[in-house]
N, C-alpha and C positions, 0 to 999 in steps of 0.2 A: 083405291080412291078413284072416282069417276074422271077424274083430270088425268090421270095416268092414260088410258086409253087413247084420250087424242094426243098426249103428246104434251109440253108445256117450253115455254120461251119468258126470256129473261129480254127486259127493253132496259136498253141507258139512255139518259137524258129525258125522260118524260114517260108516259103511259097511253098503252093501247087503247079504249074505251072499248073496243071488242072482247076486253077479255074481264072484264064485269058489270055488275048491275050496280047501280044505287050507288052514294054518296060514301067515301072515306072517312073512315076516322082517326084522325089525327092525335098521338100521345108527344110528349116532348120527351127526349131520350136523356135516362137519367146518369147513362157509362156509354161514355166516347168512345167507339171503337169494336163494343159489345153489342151497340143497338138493345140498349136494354132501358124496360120500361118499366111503371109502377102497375099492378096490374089488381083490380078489386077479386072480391068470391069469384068459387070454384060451386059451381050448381049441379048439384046431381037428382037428377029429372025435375021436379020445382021446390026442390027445398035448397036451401044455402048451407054450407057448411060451417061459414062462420070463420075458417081456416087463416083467413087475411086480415083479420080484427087488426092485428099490430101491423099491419102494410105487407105485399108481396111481390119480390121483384119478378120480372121475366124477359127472355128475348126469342126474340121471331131470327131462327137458325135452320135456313135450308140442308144444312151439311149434317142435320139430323133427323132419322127416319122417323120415330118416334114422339110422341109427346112426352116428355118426360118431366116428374115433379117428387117434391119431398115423399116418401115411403108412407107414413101415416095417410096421406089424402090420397095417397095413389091406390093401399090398400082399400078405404073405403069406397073408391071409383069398383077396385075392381071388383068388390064384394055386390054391390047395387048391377053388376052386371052377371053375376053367376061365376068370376073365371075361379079357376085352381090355383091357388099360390103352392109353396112349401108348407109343410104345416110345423108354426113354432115351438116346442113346447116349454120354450123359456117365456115365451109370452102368455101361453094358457097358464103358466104357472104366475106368472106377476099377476092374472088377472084372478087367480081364485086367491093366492095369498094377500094380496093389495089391493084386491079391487075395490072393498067396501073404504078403507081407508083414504085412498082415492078419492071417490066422490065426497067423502065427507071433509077432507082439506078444501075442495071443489065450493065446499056450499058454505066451509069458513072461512070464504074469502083470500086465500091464501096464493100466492100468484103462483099462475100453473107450471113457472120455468122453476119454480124452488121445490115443487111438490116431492120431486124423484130425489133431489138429493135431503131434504126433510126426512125421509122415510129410511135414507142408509142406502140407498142402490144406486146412487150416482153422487158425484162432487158436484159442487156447482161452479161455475168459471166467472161468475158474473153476470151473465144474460142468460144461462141455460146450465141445464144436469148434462154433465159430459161422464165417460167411463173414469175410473179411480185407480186406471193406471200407472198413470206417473207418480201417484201415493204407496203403489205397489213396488215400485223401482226404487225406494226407501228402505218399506219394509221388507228386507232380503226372504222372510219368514214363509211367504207365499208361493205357492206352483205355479206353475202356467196353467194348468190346466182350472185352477179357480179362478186365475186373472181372464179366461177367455169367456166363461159364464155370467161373471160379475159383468163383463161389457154388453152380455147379451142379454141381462136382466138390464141393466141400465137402460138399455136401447129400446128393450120391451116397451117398459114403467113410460118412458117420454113418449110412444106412439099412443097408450092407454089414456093418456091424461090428457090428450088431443079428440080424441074418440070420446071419451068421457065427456070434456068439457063440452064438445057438438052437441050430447044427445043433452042433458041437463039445459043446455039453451032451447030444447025442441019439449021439457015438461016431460021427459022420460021417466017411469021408476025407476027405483033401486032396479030393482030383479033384471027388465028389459034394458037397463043399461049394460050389467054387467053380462047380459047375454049374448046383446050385441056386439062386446068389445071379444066375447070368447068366440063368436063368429068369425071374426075379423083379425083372429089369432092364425086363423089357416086359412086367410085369402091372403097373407104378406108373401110378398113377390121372393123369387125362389133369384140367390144369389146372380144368375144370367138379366134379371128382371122383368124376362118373359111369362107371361101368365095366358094360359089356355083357355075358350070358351065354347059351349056345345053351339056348332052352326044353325043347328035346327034352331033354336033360340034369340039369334042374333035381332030381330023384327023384335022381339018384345022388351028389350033392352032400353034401360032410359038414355034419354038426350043427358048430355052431358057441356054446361056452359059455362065461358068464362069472362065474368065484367071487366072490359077495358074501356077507358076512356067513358065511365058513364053507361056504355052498352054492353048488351049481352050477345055474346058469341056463341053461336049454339052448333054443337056434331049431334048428329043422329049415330045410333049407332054403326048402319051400312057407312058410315063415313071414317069410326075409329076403330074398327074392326077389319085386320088383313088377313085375307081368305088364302090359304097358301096348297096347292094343287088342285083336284077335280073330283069331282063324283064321290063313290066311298071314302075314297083315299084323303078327299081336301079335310085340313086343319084351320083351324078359327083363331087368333092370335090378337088379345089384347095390345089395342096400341097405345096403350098409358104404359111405362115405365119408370122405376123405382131412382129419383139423381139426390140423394143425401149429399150436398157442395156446402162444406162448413163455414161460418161467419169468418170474412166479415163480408164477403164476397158470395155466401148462401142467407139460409134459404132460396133456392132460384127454381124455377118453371121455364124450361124451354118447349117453345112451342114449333115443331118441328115440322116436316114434312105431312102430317096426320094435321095440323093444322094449315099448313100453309097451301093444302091442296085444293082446302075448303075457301078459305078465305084468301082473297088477290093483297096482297101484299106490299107495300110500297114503303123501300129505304129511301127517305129523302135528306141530303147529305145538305139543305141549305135548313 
C-alpha cells in the first residue's frame, strides 16, 4: 500500500487535515466496543453483487492485515481477479449434481436459506442451512469420514446458491450460470485463506467497492494487491480473505489494513 512507504500515525483527540482530502463520512456504530457498522454491496468492477440484499455488518480493524469477508463473495472477488484458490471438488460436485435444481428452487421463489437443506445437504437452524452434524451424534450408524464430506457439501450447496442467486439477478442462463458457479469452485480460498495472483496482471484487475454510508469506497487493484519480494522472485497475494464468523454475531466484513490504508479513518467515541 502506498501509505506504507511514508510511514503512518494515529492522532487522539481530533484529526490532522494533512493526512486527507475531501469530506468524511459518517455511519453510527451499531456494536459498542467493536466499531461496527451497517455497510451496503460489495461491487466488483461495476456490477453489484447483490450479496447485502438482507443487510451487512462490518468493522474498520487496524490490528488486521487484510480485508476479510464471508467465503462466497470473497471467492467471487477473487475469481474477477484471476487468483488461485484450492480446488473443491465437493463443490464441483454440488454444482454438477445440484446445480440445475438449484436455480430452479431460485426461480420458484423459494427462500435461498432453505434451498440447501430442501435438497438433503444441510439442516436448517432457522435462518440458514447449517452441517447435519449434531443429527449425526444421534445416529451412532454413521463414520466420520461421511460426517466430514456431508459438511463439505453442505458448505458447498450455501456458497452455490449465493453465486447462483448473483447471476439469475444479472439475466444469466442456465448453462453460463452453472458455469460460472464451476469457475468459482476452484477460486475458494485454500484453508490458510491466502489466494495468489500473476503480477504481470495486477493493472488489469477490476476495482473493487464497497457502499457505506450511501457511498462507494472504491480499491484499485495496486491498492488490494501485496506484492511480497522483488524481481523474478516477487509474489502477488490477494488481499481479500476468507472470515466465515457464525450468527448472531456473523456474517461480518472486516475491513482492515487493505482498507484502512486507502481510506483515513476516524473512531469518534462522541
Amino acid at each position: 500500500m502506498r501509505m506504507m512507504k511514508k510511514g503512518a500515525e494515529i492522532v487522539f483527540g481530533g484529526m490532522d487535515p494533512n493526512h486527507y482530502k475531501g469530506k468524511h463520512t459518517y455511519v453510527p456504530v451499531t456494536q459498542k466496543g467493536y466499531w461496527q457498522f451497517n455497510m451496503g454491496d460489495v461491487i466488483i468492477g461495476d456490477k453489484p453483487t447483490g450479496c447485502c440484499s438482507g443487510g451487512c455488518a462490518a468493522i474498520a480493524d487496524s490490528g488486521t492485515s487484510l480485508l476479510a469477508g464471508p467465503t462466497p463473495i470473497i471467492t467471487m472477488i477473487n475469481h474477477a481477479m484471476g487468483a488461485s484458490g484450492v480446488v473443491s471438488q465437493q463443490c464441483k460436485a454440488v454444482v454438477s449434481q445440484y446445480g440445475e435444481v438449484i436455480i430452479n428452487l431460485l426461480l420458484s421463489e423459494v427462500r435461498p436459506n432453505k434451498i440447501c437443506s430442501q435438497i438433503g445437504l444441510c439442516a436448517f437452524d432457522g435462518t440458514r442451512g447449517i452441517s447435519m452434524g449434531i443429527q449425526r451424534v444421534v445416529n451412532k450408524g454413521n463414520d466420520k469420514s461421511s460426517g466430514i464430506l456431508g459438511d463439505a457439501m453442505c458448505s458447498a450447496c450455501e456458497m452455490a446458491v449465493v453465486w447462483m442467486r448473483s447471476q439469475l439477478q444479472q439475466n444469466q442462463t442456465q448453462d453460463r450460470i452453472l458455469d460460472y458457479a464451476n469457475q468459482l469452485c476452484e477460486r475458494v480460498p485454500n484453508p490458510m485463506g491466502q489466494s495468489a495472483v500473476d503480477c504481470g496482471s495486477v493493472l488489469s484487475m477490476p476495482k473493487i467497492a464497497f457502499s457505506i454510508g450511501g457511498k462507494e469506497f472504491e480499491l484499485a487493484p495496486e491498492e488490494y494487491i501485496l506484492k511480497v519480494g522483488q524481481g523474478s522472485a516477487a509474489q502477488c497475494i490477494s488481499g481479500f480473505t476468507a472470515l466465515d464468523m457464525p450468527p448472531p454475531r456473523g456474517p461480518l466484513w472486516i475491513l482492515g489494513d487493505i482498507f484502512m490504508g486507502r481510506y483515513h479513518t476516524v473512531f469518534d467515541s462522541g
